[in-house]
Every structure is written in structure tokens, then in C-alpha cells.
C-alpha positions as CSV (number, residue, x, y, z in Angstrom):
1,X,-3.9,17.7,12.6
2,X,-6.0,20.2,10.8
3,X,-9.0,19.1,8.8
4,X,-9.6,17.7,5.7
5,X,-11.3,19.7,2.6
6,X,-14.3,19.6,2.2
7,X,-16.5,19.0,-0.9
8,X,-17.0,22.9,-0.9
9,X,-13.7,23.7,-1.4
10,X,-13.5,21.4,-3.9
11,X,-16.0,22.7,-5.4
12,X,-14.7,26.2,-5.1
13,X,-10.9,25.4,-6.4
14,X,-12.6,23.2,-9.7
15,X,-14.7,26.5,-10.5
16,X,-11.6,28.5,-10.4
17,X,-10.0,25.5,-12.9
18,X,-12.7,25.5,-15.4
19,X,-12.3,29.5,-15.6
20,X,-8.7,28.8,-16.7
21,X,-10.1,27.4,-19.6
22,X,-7.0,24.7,-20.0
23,X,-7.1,22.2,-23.3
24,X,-8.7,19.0,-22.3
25,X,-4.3,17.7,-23.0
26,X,-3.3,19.9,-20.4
27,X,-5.9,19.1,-17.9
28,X,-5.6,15.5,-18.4
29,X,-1.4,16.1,-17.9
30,X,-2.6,18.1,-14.9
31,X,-4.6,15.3,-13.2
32,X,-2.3,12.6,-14.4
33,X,1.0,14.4,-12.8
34,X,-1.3,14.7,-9.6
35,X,-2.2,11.1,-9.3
36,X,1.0,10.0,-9.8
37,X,2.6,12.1,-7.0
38,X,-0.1,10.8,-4.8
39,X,0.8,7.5,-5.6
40,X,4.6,7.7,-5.3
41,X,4.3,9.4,-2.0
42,X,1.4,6.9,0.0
43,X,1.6,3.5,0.8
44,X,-1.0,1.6,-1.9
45,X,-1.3,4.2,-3.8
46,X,-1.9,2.5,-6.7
47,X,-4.7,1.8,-5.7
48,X,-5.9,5.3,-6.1
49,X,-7.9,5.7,-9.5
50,X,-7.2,9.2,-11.6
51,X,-11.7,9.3,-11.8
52,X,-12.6,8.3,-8.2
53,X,-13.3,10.5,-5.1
54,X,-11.5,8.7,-2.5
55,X,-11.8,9.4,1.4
56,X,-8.8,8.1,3.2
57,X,-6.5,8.4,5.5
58,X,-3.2,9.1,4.0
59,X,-0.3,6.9,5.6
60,X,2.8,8.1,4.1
61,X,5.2,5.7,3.1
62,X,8.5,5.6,5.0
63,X,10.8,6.5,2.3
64,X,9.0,9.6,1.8
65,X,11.1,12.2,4.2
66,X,11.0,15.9,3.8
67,X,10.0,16.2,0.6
68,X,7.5,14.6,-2.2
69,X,8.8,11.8,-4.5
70,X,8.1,13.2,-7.9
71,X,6.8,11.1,-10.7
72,X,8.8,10.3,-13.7
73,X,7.6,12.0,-17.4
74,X,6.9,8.4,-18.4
75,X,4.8,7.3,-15.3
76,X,2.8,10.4,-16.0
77,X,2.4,9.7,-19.6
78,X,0.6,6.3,-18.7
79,X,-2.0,7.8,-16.9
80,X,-2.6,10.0,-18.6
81,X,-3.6,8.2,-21.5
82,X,-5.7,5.8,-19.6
83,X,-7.5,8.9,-18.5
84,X,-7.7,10.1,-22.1
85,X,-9.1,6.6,-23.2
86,X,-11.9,7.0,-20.4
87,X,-13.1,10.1,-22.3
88,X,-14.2,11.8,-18.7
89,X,-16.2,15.3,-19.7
90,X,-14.5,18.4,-18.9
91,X,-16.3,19.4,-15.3
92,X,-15.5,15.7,-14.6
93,X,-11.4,16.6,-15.0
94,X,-12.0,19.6,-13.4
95,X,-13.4,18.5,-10.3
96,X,-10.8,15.6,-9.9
97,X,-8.1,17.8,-10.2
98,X,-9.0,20.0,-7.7
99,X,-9.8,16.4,-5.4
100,X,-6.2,15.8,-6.0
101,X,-4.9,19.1,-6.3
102,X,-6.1,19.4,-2.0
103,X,-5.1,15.8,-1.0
104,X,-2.1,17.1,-2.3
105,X,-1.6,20.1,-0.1
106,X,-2.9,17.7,2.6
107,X,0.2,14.9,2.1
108,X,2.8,18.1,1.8
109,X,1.7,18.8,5.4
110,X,1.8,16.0,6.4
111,X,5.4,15.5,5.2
112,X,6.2,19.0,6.4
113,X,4.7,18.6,9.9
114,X,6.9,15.0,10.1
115,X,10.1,16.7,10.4
């Protein structure tokens, strides 16, 4: 399996976000839609929190075969108003998103490699 990312290339991918210049809404929709795919696609991950770093090691949940379980408007809409409510600054929502954004990437090839 290839490596992780590293905290470079997060780095590297939130710079690129901040020049994008995005409305604080749209990021925070951005990061919430990532979280919850994370979480509908891994087993406990729930217990992955939209303004924590996490290192883990993704386990897939069964159910999840070929492709990504996307997350309903509504599921998103929740987090992303407890994100709101935790006021995070703006290089804060940028560097999570690109966190997520790569874990991402990393659980679609996982998923990809599985078949």
C-alpha cells in the first residue's frame, strides 16, 4: 500500500485552498461534506471530529464496495453547523479540509484497490 500524506502536503493543498479565497459558508459546507463521507465510508467514523487531526488506520466498513457511500444534504447540514458554532478561524478550515480532502483520496484507493 502506498504511503500516507504527509503534513507537507497538507500543508501544500490548504495553501492552494486559502488562495481560492472560498466564503467561510462554503468552506465550512466543504469540510462538513468531507467529514461526513469519511464517516459513512469507515467503521467508527463517527468518531472522527470535523477540527481534529487524526492518524489512523482506515478499516473500511464492509458495506462499502466499489464505490464511496455519499452523505445525505441533511447529514451534511448537521455538521456543518456544529462546525459553524465552534467558530474555527479561516487557516484553521483550511487546513482540515485539506486533512480530509487526502484521507479522502486515501479511502477511494483503498476502495478502488479492493476490487
Amino acid at each position: 500500500m502506498n504511503k500516507m500524506f504527509t503534513k507537507e502536503d497538507v500543508t501544500k493543498l490548504a495553501f492552494k485552498i486559502y488562495k481560492e479565497n472560498q466564503s467561510v459558508e462554503k468552506s465550512v459546507w466543504r469540510l462538513a461534506e468531507l467529514c461526513v463521507t469519511i464517516n459513512n465510508n469507515i467503521k467508527d467514523g463517527f468518531d472522527i471530529k470535523p477540527l481534529e487531526t487524526d492518524n489512523l488506520i482506515l478499516l473500511l466498513r464492509d458495506d462499502v464496495n466499489g464505490q464511496l457511500i455519499p452523505p445525505s444534504k441533511n447529514e451534511i447540514k448537521k455538521v456543518a453547523e456544529i462546525i459553524y458554532h465552534e467558530n474555527p478561524s479561516r487557516s484553521q478550515i483550511n487546513w482540515y479540509i485539506a486533512e480530509k480532502h487526502l484521507l479522502l483520496e486515501e479511502i477511494k484507493n483503498i476502495i478502488s484497490n479492493r476490487n
